[in-house]
C-alpha positions as CSV (number, residue, x, y, z in Angstrom):
1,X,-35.6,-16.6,-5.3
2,X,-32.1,-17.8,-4.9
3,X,-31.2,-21.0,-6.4
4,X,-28.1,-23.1,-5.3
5,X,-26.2,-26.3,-6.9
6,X,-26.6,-29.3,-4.3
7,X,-23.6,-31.2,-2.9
8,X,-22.3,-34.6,-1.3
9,X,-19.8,-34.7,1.4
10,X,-17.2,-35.1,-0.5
11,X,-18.3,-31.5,-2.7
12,X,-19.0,-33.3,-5.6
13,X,-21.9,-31.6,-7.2
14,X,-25.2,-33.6,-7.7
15,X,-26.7,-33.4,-11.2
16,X,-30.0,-32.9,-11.4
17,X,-30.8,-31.1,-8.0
18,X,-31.2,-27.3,-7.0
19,X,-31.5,-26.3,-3.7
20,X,-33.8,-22.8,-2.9
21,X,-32.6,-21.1,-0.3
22,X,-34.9,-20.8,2.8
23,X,-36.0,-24.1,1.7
24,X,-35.5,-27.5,4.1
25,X,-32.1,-29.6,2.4
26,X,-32.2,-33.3,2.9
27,X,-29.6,-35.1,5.2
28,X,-26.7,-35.8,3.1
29,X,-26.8,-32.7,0.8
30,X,-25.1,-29.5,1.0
31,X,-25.1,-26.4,-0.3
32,X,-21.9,-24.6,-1.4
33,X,-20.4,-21.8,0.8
34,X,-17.1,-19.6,0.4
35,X,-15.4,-17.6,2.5
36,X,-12.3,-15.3,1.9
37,X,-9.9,-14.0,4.6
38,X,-8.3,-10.9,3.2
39,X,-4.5,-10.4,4.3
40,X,-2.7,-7.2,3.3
41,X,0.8,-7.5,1.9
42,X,1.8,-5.8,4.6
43,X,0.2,-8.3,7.1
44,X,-2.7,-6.7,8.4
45,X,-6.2,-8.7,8.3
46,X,-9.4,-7.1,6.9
47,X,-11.6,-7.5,9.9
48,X,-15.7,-6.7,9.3
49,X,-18.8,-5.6,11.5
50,X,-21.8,-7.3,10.9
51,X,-24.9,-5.0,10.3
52,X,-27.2,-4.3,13.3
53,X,-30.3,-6.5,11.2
54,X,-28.0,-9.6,10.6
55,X,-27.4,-13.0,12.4
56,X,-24.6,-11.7,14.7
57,X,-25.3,-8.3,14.5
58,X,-22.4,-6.0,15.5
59,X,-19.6,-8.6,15.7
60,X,-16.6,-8.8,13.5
61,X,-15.9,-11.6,11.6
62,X,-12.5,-11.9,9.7
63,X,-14.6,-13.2,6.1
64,X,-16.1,-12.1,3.3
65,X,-18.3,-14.9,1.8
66,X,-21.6,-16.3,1.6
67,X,-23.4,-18.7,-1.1
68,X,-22.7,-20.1,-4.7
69,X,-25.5,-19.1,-6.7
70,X,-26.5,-22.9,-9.1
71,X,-23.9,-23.1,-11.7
72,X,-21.4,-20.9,-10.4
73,X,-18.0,-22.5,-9.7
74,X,-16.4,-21.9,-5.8
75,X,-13.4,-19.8,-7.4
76,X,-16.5,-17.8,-8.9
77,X,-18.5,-17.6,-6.0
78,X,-15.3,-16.4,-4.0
79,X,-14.4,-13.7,-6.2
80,X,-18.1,-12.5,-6.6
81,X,-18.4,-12.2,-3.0
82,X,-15.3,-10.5,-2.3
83,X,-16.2,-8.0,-4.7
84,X,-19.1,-7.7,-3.2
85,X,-19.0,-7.1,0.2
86,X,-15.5,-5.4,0.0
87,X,-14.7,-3.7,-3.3
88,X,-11.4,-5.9,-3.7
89,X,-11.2,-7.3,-6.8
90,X,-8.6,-10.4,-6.3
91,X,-6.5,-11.3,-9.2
92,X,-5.4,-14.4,-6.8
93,X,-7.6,-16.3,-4.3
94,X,-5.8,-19.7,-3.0
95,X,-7.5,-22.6,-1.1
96,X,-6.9,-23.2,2.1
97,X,-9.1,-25.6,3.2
98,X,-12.3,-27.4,3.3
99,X,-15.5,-28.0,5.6
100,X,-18.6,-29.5,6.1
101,X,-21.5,-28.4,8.6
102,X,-23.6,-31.1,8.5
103,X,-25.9,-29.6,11.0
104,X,-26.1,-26.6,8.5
105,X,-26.1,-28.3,5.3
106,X,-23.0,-26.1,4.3
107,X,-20.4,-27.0,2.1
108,X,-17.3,-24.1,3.2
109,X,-14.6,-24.2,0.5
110,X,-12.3,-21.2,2.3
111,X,-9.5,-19.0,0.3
112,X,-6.9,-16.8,1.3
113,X,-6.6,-13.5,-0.8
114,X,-3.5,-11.5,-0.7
115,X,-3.8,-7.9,-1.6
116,X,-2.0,-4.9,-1.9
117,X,-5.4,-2.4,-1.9
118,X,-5.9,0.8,-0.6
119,X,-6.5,0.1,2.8
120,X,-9.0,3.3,2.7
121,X,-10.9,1.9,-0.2
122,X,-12.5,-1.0,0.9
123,X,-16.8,-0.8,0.0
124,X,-19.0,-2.4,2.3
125,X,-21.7,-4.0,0.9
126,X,-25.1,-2.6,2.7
127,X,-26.9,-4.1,4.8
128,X,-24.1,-6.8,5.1
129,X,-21.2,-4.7,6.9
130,X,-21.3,-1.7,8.5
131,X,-17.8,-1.3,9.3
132,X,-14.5,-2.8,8.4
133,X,-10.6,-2.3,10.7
134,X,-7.1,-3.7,9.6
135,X,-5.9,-5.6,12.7
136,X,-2.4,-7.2,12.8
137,X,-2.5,-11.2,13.8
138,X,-2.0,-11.1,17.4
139,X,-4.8,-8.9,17.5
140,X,-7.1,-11.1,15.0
141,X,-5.6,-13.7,17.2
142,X,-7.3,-12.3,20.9
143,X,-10.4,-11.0,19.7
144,X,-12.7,-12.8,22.2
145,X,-15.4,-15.5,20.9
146,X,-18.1,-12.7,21.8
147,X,-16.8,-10.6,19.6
148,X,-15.4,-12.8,16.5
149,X,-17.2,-15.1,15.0
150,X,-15.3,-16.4,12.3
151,X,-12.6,-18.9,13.6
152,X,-12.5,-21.4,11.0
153,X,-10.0,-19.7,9.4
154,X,-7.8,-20.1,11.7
155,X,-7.3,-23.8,11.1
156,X,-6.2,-23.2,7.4
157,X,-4.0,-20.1,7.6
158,X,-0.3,-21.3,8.8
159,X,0.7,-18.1,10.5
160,X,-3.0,-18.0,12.3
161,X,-2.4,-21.3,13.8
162,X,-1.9,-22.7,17.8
């Protein structure tokens, strides 16, 4: 059972409440979500294929990320993911913006990590990914909306921007 930390609006936690996931969440609480986007130093983005049995199955999406387990922090949950579904341990992760789905009952707090990595060494996480590319922006940038499914991004990332 996956337990979460419940959230206003505003993402200021709400003592007292846990959220199980799978579970119906009232109007007016969220649950905590991060997402990374994953830009090389050389200004590639780590794109990812979604596995077959997923949501989405076989598009890319240009994040890592998923949900804050209860009492974990979203600099925590970030780094956690990104480990997880990548192999890149990030010794920086900046903010780059915030969101809420109230439709979802998602609180997205989304960070940019800059890395110097092997390219070659990135570890997908089973039955989360089953492949990954480097893209450049433009291309990042074109990917059709049948094919990408993470666009959020592109309203917090300057050089990703109309």
């Amino acid at each position: 059972m996956e337990l979460w930390d419940a959230y206003d609006e505003n993402f200021n936690l709400i003592e007292g409440v846990t959220l199980t996931r799978g579970e119906k969440i009232k109007d007016g609480i969220f649950h905590l979500v991060c997402d990374i986007i994953v830009r090389h130093t050389d200004g590639d983005y780590l794109i990812m294929q979604r596995d077959e049995r997923k949501h989405y199955g076989g598009m890319w999406e240009a994040t890592a990320g998923g949900s804050a387990f209860a009492g974990e922090s979203p600099l925590q949950c970030a780094a956690r993911e990104l480990l997880e579904e990548t192999g890149i341990r990030a010794d920086t992760l900046t903010e780059v913006g915030r969101v809420v789905d109230i439709e979802c009952h998602s609180a997205y707090v989304e960070y940019l990590c800059v890395t110097d990595c092997d390219k070659n060494a990135v570890k997908l996480q089973d039955g989360e990914t089953s492949d990954f590319r480097w893209v450049d922006k433009n291309t990042l940038l074109n990917m059709k909306n049948d094919e990408l499914i993470t666009e959020r991004m592109e309203l917090f990332i300057d050089e990703l921007k109309d």
